[in-house]
PyMOL Python script that loads the backbone (N, CA, C, O; Angstrom):
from pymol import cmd

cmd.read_pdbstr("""\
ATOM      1  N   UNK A   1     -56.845  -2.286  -3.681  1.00  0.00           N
ATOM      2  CA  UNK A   1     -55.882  -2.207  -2.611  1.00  0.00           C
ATOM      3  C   UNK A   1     -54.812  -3.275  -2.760  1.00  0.00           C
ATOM      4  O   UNK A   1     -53.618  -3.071  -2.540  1.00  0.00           O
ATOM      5  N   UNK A   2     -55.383  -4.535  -3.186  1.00  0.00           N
ATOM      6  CA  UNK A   2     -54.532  -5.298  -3.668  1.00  0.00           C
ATOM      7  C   UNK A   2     -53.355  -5.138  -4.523  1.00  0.00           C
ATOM      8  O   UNK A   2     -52.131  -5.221  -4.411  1.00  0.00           O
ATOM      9  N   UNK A   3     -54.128  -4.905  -5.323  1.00  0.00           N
ATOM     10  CA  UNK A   3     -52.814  -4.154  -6.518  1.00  0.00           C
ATOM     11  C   UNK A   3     -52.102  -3.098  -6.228  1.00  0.00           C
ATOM     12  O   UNK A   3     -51.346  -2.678  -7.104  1.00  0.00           O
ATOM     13  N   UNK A   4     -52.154  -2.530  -5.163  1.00  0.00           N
ATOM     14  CA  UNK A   4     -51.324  -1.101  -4.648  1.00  0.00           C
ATOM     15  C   UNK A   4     -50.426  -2.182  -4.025  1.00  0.00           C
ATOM     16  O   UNK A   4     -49.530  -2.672  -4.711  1.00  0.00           O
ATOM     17  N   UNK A   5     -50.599  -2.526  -2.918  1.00  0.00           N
ATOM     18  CA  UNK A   5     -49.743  -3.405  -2.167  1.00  0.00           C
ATOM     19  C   UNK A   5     -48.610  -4.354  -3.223  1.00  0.00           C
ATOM     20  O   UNK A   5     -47.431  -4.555  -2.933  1.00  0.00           O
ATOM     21  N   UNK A   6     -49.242  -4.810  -4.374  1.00  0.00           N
ATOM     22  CA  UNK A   6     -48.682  -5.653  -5.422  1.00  0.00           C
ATOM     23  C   UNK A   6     -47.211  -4.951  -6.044  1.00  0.00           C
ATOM     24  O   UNK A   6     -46.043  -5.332  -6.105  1.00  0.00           O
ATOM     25  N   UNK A   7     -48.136  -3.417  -6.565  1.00  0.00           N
ATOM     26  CA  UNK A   7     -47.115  -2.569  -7.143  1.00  0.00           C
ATOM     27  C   UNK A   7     -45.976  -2.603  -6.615  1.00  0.00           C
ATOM     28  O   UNK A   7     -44.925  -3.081  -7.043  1.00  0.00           O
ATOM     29  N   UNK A   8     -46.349  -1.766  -5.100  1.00  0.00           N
ATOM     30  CA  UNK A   8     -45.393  -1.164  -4.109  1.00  0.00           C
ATOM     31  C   UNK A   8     -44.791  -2.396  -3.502  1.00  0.00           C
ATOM     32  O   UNK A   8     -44.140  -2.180  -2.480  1.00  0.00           O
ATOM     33  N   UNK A   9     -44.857  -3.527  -3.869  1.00  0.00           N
ATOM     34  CA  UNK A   9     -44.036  -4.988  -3.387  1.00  0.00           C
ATOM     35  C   UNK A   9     -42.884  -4.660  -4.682  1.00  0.00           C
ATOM     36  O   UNK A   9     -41.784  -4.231  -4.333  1.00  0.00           O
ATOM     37  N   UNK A  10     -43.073  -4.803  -5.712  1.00  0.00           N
ATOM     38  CA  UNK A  10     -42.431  -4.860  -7.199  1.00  0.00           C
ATOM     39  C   UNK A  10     -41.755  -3.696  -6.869  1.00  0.00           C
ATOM     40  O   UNK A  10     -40.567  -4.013  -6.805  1.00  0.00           O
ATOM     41  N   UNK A  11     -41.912  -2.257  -6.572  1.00  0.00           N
ATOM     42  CA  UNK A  11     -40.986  -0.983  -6.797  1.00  0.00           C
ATOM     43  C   UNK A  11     -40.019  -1.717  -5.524  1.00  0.00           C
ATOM     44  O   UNK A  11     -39.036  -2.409  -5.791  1.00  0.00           O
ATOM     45  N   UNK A  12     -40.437  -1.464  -4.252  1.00  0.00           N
ATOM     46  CA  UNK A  12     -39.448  -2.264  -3.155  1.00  0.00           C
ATOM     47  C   UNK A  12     -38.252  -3.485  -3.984  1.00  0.00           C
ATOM     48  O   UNK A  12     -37.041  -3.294  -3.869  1.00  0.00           O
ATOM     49  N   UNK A  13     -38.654  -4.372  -4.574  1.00  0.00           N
ATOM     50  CA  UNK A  13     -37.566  -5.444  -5.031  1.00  0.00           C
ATOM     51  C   UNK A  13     -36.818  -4.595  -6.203  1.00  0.00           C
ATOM     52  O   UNK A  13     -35.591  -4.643  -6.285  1.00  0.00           O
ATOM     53  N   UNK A  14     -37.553  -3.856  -7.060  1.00  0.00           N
ATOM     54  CA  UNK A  14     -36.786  -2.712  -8.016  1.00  0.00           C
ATOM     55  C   UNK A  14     -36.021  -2.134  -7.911  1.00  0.00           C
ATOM     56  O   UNK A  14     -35.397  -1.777  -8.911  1.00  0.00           O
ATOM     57  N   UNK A  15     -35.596  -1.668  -6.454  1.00  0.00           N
ATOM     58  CA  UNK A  15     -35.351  -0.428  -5.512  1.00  0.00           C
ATOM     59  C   UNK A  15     -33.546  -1.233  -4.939  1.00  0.00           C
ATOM     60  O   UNK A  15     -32.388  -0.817  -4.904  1.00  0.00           O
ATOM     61  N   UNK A  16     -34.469  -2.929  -4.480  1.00  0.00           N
ATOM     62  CA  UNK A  16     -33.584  -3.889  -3.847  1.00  0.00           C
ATOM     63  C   UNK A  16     -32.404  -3.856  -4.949  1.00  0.00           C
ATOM     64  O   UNK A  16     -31.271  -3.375  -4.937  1.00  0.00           O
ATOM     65  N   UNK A  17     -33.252  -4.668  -6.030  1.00  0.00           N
ATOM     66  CA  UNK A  17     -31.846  -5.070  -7.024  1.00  0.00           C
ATOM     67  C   UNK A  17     -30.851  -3.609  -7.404  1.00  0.00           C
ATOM     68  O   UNK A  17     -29.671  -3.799  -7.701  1.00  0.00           O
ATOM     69  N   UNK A  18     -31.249  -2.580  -7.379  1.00  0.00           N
ATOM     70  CA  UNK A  18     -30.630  -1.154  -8.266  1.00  0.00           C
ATOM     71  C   UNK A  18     -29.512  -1.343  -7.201  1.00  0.00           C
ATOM     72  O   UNK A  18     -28.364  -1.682  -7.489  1.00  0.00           O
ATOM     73  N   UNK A  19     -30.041  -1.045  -5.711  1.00  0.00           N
ATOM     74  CA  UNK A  19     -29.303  -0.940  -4.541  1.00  0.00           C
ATOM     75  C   UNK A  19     -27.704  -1.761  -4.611  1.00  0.00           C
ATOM     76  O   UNK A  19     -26.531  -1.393  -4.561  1.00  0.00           O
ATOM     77  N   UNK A  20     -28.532  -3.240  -4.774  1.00  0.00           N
ATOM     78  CA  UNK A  20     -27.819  -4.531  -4.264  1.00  0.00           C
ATOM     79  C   UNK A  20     -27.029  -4.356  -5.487  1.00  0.00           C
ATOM     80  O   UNK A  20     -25.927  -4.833  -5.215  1.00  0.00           O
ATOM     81  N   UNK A  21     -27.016  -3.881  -6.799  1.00  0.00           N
ATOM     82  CA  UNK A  21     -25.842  -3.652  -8.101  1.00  0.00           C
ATOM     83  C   UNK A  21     -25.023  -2.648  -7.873  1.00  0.00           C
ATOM     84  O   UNK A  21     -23.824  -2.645  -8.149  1.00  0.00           O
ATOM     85  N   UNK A  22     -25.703  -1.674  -7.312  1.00  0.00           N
ATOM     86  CA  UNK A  22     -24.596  -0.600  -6.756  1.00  0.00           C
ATOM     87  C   UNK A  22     -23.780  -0.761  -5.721  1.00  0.00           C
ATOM     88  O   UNK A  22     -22.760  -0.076  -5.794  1.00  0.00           O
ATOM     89  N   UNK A  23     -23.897  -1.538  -4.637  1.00  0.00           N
ATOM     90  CA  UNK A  23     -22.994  -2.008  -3.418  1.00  0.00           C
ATOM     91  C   UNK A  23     -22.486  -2.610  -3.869  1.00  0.00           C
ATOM     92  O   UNK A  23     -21.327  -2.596  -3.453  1.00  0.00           O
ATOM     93  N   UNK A  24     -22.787  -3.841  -5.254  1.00  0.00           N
ATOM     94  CA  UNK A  24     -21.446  -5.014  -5.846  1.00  0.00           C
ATOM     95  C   UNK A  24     -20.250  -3.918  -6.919  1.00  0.00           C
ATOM     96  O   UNK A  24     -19.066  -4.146  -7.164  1.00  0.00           O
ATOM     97  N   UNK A  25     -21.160  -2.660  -7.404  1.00  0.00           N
ATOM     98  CA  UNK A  25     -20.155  -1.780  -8.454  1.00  0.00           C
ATOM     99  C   UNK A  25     -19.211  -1.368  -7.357  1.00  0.00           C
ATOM    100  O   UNK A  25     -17.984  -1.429  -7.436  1.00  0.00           O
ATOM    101  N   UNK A  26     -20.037  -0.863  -6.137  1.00  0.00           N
ATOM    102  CA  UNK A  26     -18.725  -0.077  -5.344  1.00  0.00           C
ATOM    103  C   UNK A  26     -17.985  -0.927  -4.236  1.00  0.00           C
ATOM    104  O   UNK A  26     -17.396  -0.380  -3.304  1.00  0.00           O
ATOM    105  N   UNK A  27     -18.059  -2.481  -4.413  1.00  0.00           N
ATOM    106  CA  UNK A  27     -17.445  -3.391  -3.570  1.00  0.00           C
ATOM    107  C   UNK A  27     -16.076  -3.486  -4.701  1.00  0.00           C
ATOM    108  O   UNK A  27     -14.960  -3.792  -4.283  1.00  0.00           O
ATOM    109  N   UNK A  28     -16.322  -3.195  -6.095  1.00  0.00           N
ATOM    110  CA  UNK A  28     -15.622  -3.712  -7.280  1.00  0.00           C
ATOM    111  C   UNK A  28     -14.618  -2.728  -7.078  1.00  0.00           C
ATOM    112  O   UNK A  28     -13.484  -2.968  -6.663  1.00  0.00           O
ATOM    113  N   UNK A  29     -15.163  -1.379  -7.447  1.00  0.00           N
ATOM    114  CA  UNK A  29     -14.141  -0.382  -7.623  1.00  0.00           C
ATOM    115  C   UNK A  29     -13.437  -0.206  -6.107  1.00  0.00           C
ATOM    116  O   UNK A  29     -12.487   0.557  -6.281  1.00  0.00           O
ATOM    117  N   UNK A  30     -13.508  -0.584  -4.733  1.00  0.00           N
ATOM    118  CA  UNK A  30     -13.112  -0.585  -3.914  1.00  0.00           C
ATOM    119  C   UNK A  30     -12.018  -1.402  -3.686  1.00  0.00           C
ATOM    120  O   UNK A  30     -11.159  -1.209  -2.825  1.00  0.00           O
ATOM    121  N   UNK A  31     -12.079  -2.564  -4.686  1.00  0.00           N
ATOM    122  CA  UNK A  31     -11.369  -3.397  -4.355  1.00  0.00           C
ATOM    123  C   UNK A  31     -10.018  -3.565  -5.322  1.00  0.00           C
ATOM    124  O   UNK A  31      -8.927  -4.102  -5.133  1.00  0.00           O
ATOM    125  N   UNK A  32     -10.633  -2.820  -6.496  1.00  0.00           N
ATOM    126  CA  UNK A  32      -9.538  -1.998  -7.377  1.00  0.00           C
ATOM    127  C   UNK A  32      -8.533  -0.913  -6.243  1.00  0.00           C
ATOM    128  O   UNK A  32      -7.320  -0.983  -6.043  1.00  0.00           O
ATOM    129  N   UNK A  33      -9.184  -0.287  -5.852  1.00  0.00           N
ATOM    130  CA  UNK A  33      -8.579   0.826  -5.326  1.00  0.00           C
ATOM    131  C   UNK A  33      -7.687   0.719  -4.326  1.00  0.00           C
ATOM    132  O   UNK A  33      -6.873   1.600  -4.048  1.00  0.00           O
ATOM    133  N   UNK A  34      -7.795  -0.314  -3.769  1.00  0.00           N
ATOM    134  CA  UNK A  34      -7.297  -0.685  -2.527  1.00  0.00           C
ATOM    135  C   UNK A  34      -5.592  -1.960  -3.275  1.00  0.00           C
ATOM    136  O   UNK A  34      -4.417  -2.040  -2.919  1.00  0.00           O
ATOM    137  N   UNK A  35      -6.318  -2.591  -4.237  1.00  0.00           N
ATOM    138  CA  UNK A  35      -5.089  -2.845  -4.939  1.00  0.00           C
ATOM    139  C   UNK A  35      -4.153  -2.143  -5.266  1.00  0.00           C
ATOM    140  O   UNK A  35      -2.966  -2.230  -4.948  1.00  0.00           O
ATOM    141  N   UNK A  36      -5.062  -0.894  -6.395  1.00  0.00           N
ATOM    142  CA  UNK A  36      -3.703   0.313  -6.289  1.00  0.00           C
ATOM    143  C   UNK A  36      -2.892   0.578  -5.580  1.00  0.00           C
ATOM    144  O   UNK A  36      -1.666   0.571  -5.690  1.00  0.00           O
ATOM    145  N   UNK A  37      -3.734   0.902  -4.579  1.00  0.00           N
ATOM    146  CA  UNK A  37      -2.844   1.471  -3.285  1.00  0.00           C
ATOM    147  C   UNK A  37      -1.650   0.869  -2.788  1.00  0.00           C
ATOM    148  O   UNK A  37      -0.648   1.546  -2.557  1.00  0.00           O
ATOM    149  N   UNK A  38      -1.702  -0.505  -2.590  1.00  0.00           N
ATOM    150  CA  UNK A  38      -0.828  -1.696  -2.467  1.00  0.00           C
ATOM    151  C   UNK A  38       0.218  -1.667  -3.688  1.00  0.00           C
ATOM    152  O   UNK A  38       1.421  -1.922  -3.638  1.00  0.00           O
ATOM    153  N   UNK A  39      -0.331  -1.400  -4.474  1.00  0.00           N
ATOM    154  CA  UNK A  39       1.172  -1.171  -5.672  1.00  0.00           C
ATOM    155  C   UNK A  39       1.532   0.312  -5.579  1.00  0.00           C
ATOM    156  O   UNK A  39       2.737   0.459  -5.780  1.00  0.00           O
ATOM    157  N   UNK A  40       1.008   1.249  -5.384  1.00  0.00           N
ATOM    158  CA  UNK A  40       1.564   2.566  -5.135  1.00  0.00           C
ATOM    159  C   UNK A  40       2.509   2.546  -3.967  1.00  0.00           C
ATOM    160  O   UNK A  40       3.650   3.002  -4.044  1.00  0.00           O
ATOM    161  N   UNK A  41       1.993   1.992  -2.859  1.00  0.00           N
ATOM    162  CA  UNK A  41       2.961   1.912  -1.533  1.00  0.00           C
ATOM    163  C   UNK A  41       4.091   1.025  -1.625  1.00  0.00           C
ATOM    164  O   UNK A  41       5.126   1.173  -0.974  1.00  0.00           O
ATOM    165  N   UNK A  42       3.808  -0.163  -2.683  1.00  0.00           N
ATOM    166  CA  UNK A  42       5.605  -0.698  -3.257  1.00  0.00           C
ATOM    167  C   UNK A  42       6.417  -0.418  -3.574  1.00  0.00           C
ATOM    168  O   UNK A  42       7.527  -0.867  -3.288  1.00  0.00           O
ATOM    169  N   UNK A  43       5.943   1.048  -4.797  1.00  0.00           N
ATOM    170  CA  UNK A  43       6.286   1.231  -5.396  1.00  0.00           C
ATOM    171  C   UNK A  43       7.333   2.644  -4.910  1.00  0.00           C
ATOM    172  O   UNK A  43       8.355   3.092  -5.430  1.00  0.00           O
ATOM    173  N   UNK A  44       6.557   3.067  -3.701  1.00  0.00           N
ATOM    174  CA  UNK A  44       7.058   4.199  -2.437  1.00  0.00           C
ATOM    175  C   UNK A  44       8.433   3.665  -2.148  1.00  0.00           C
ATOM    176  O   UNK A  44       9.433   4.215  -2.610  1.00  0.00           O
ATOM    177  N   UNK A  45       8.499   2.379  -1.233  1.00  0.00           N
ATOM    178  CA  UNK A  45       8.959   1.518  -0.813  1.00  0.00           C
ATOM    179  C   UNK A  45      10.410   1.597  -1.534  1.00  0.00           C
ATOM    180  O   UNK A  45      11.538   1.832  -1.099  1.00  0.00           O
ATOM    181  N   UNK A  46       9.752   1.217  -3.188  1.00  0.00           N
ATOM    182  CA  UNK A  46      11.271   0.925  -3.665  1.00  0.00           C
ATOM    183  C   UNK A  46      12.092   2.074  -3.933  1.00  0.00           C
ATOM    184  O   UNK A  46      13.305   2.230  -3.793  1.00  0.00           O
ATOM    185  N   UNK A  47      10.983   3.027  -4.439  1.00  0.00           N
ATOM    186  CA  UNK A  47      11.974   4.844  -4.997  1.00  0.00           C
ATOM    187  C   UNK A  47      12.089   5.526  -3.532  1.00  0.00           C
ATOM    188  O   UNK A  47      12.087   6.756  -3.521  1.00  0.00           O
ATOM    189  N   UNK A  48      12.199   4.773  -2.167  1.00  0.00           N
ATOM    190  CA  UNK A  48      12.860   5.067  -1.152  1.00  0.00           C
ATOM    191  C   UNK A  48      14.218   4.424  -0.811  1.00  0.00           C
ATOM    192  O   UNK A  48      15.251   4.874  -0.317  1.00  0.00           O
ATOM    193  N   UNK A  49      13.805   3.088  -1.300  1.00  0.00           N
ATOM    194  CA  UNK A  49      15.355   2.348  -1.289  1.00  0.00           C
ATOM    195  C   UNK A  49      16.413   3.004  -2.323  1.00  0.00           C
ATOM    196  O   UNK A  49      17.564   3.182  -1.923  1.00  0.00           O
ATOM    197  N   UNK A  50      16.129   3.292  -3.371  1.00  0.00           N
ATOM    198  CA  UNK A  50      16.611   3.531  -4.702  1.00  0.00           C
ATOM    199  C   UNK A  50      17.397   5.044  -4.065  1.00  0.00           C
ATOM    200  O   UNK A  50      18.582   5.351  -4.189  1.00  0.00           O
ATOM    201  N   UNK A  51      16.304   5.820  -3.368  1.00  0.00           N
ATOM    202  CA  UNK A  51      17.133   7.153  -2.747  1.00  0.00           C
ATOM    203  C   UNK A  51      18.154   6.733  -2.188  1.00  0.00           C
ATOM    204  O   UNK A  51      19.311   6.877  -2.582  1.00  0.00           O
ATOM    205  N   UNK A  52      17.577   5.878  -0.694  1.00  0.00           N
ATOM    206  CA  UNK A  52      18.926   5.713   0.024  1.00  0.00           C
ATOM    207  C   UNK A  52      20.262   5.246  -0.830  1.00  0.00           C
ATOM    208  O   UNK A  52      21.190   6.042  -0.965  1.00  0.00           O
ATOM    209  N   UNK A  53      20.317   3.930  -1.395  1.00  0.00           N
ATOM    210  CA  UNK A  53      21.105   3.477  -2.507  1.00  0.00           C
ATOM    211  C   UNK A  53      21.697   4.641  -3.161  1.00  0.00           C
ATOM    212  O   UNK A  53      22.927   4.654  -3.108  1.00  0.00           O
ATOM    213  N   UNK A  54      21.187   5.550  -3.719  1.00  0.00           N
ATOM    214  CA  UNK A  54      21.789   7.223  -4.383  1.00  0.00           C
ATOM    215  C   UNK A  54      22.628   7.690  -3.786  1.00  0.00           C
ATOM    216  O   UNK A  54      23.793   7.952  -4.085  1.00  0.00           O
ATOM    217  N   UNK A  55      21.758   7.888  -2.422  1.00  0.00           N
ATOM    218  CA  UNK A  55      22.072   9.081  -1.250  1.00  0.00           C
ATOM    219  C   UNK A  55      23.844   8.320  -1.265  1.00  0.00           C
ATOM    220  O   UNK A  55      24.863   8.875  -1.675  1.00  0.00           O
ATOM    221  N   UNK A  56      23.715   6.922  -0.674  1.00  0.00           N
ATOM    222  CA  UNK A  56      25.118   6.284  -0.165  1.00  0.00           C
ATOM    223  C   UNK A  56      25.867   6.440  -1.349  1.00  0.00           C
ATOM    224  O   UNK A  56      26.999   6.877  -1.142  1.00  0.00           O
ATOM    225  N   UNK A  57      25.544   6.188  -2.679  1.00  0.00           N
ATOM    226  CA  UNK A  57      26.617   6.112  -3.418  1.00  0.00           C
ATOM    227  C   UNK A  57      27.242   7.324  -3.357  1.00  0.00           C
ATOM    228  O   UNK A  57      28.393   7.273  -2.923  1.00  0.00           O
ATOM    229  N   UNK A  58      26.788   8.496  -3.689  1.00  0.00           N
ATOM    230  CA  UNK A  58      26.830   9.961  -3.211  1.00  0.00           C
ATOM    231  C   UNK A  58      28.061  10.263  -2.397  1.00  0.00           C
ATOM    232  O   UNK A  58      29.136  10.807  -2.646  1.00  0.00           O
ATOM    233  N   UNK A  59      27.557   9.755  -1.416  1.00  0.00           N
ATOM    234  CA  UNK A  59      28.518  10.601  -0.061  1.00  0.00           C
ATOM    235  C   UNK A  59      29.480   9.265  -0.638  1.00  0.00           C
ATOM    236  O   UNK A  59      30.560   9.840  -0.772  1.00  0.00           O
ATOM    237  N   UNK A  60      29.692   8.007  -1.004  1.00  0.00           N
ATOM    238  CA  UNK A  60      31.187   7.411  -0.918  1.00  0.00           C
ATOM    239  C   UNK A  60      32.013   8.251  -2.218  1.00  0.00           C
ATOM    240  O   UNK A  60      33.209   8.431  -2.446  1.00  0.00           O
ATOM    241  N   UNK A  61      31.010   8.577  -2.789  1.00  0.00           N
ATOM    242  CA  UNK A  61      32.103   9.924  -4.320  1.00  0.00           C
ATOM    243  C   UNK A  61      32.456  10.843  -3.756  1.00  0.00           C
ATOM    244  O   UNK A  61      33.591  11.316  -3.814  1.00  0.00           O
ATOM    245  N   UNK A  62      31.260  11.375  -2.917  1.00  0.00           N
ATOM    246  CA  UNK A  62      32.097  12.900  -2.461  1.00  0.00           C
ATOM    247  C   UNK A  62      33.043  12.445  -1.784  1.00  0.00           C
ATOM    248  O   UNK A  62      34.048  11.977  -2.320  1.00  0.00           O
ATOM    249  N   UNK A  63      32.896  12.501  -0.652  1.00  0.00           N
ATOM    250  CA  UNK A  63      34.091  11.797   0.396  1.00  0.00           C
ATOM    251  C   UNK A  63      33.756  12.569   1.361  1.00  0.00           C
ATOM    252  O   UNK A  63      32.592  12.677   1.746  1.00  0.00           O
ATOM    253  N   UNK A  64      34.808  13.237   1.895  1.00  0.00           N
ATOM    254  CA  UNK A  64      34.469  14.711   3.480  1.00  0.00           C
ATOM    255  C   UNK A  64      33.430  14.156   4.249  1.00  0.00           C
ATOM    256  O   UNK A  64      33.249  12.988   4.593  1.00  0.00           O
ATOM    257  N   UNK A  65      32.752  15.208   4.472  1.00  0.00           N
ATOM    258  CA  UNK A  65      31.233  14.432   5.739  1.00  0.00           C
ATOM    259  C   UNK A  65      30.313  13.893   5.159  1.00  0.00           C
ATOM    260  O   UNK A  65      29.463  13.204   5.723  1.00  0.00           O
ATOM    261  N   UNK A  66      30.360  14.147   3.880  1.00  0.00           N
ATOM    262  CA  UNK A  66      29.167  12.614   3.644  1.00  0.00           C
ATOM    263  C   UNK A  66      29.627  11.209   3.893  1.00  0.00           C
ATOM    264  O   UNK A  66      28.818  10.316   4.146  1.00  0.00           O
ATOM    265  N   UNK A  67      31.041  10.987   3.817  1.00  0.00           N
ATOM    266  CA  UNK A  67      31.118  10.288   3.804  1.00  0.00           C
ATOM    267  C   UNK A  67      31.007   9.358   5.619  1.00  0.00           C
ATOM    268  O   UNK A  67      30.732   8.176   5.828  1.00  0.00           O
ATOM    269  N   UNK A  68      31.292  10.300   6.484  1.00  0.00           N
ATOM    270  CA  UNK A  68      30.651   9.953   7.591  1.00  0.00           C
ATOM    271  C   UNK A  68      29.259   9.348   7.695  1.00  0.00           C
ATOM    272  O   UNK A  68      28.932   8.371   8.368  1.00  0.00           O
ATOM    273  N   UNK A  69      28.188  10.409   6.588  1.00  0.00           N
ATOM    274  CA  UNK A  69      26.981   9.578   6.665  1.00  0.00           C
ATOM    275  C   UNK A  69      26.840   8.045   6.225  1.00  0.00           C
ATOM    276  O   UNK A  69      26.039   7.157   6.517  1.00  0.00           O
ATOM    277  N   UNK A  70      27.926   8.116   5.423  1.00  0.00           N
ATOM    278  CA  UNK A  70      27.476   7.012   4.693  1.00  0.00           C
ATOM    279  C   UNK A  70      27.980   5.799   5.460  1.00  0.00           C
ATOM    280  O   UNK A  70      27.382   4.724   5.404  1.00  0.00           O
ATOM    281  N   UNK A  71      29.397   6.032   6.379  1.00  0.00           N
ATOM    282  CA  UNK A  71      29.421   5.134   7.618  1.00  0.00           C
ATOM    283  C   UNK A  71      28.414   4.884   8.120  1.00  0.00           C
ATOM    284  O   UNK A  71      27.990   3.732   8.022  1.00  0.00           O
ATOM    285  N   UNK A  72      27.720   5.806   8.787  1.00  0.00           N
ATOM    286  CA  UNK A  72      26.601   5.529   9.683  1.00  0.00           C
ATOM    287  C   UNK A  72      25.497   4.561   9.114  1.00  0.00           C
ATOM    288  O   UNK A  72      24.930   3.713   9.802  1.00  0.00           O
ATOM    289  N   UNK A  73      25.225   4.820   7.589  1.00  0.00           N
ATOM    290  CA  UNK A  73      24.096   4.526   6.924  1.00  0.00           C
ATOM    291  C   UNK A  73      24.449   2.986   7.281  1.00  0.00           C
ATOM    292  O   UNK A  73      23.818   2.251   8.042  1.00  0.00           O
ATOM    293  N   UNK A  74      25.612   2.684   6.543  1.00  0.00           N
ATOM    294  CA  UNK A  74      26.309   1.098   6.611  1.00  0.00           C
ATOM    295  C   UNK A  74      25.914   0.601   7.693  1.00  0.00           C
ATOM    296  O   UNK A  74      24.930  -0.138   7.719  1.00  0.00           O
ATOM    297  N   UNK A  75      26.691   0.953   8.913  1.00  0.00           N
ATOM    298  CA  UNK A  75      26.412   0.788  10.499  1.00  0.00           C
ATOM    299  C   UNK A  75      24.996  -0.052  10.717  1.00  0.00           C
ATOM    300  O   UNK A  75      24.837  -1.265  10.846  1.00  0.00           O
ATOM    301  N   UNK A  76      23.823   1.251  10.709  1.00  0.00           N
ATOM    302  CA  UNK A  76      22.808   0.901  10.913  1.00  0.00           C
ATOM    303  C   UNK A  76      22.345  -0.117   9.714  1.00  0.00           C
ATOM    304  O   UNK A  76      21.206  -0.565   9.846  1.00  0.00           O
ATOM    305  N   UNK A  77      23.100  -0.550   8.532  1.00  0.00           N
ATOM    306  CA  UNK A  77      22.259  -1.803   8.242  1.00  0.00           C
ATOM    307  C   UNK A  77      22.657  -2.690   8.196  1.00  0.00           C
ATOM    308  O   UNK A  77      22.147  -3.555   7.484  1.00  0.00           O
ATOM    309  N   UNK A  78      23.930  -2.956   9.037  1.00  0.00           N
ATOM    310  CA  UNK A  78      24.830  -3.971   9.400  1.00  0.00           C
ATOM    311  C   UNK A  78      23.827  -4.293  10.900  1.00  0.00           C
ATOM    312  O   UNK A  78      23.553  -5.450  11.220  1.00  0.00           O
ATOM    313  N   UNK A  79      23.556  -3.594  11.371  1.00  0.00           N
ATOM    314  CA  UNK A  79      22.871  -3.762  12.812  1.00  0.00           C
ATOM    315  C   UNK A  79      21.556  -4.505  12.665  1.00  0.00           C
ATOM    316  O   UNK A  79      21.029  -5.403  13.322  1.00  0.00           O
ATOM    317  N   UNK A  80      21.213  -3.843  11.605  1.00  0.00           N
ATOM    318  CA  UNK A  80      19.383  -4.285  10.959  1.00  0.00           C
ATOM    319  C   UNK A  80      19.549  -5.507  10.409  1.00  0.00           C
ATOM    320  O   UNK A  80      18.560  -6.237  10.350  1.00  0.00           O
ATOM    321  N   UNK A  81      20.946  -6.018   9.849  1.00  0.00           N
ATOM    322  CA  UNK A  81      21.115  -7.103   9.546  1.00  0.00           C
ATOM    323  C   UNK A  81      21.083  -8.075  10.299  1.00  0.00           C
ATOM    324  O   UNK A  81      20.523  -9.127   9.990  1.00  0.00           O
ATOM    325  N   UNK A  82      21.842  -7.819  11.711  1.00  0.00           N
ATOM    326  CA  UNK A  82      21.956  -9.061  12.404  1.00  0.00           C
ATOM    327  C   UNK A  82      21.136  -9.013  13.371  1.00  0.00           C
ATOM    328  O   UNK A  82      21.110  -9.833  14.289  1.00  0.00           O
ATOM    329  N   UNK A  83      20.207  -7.803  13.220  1.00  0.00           N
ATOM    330  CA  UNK A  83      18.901  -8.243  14.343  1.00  0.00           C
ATOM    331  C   UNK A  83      18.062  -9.517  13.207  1.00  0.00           C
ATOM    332  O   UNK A  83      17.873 -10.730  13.301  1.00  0.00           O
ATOM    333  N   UNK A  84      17.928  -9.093  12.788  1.00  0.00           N
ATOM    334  CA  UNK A  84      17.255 -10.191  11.588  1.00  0.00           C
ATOM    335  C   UNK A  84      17.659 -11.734  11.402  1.00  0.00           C
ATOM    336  O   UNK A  84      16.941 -12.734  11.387  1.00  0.00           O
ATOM    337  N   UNK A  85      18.860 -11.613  11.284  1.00  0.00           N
ATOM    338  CA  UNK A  85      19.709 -12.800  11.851  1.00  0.00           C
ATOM    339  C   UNK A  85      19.684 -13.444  13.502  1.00  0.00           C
ATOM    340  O   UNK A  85      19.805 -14.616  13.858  1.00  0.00           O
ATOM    341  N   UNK A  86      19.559 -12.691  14.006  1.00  0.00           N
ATOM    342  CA  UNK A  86      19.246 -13.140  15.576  1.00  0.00           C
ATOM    343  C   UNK A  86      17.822 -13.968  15.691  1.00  0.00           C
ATOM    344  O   UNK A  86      17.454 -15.033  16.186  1.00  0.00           O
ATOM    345  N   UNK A  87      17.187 -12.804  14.904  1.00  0.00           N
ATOM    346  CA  UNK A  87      15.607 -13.541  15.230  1.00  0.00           C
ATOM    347  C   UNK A  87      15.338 -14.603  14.420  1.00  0.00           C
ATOM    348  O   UNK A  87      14.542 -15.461  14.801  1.00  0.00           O
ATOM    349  N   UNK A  88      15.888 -14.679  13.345  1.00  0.00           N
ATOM    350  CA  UNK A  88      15.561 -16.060  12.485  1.00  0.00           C
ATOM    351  C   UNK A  88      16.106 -17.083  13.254  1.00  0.00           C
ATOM    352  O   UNK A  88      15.782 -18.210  12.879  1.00  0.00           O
ATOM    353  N   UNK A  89      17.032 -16.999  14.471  1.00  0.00           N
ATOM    354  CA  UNK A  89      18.002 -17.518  14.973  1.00  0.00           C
ATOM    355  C   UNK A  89      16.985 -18.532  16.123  1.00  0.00           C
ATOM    356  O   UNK A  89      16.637 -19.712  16.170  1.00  0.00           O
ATOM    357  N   UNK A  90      16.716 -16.932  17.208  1.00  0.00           N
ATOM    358  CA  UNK A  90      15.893 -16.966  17.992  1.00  0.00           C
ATOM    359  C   UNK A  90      14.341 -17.615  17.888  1.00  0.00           C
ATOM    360  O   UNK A  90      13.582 -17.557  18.855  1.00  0.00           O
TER     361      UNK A  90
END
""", "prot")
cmd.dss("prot")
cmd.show_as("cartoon", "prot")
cmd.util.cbc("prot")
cmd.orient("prot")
């Protein structure tokens, strides 16, 4: 009986370590993944700026009503500018 109890102590810690290597593999690759993500969403970030930047150059070539947008575009980051400026202010 002893030695049953002995075994089944040894499979339990067997069981522990397999466990406890697999929660550190998938703490690893989690923490990969989550990096990615953080460079994928920069990377969003910038080939969104890069559009807008397009979009504006765009409408100042065409001219006609884009070029209205592209007032507006200005506008609003003349505005975004000096809220930014306010609060560094503030």
């Amino acid at each position: 009986m002893l030695e049953d109890v002995k075994q089944k102590i040894k499979q339990l810690i067997s069981a522990y370590e397999k466990e406890k290597m697999e929660r550190e593999r998938l703490q690893t690759a989690l923490q990969k993944a989550e990096e990615q993500n953080e460079t994928y969403k920069q990377q969003i970030i910038e080939l969104e700026r890069q559009i807008d930047n397009l979009k504006l150059t765009e409408a100042f070539m065409a001219g006609g009503k884009d070029s209205t947008q592209a007032r507006k575009k200005i506008d609003s980051l003349i505005k975004e500018i000096d809220r930014c400026i306010s609060a560094m202010e503030g």
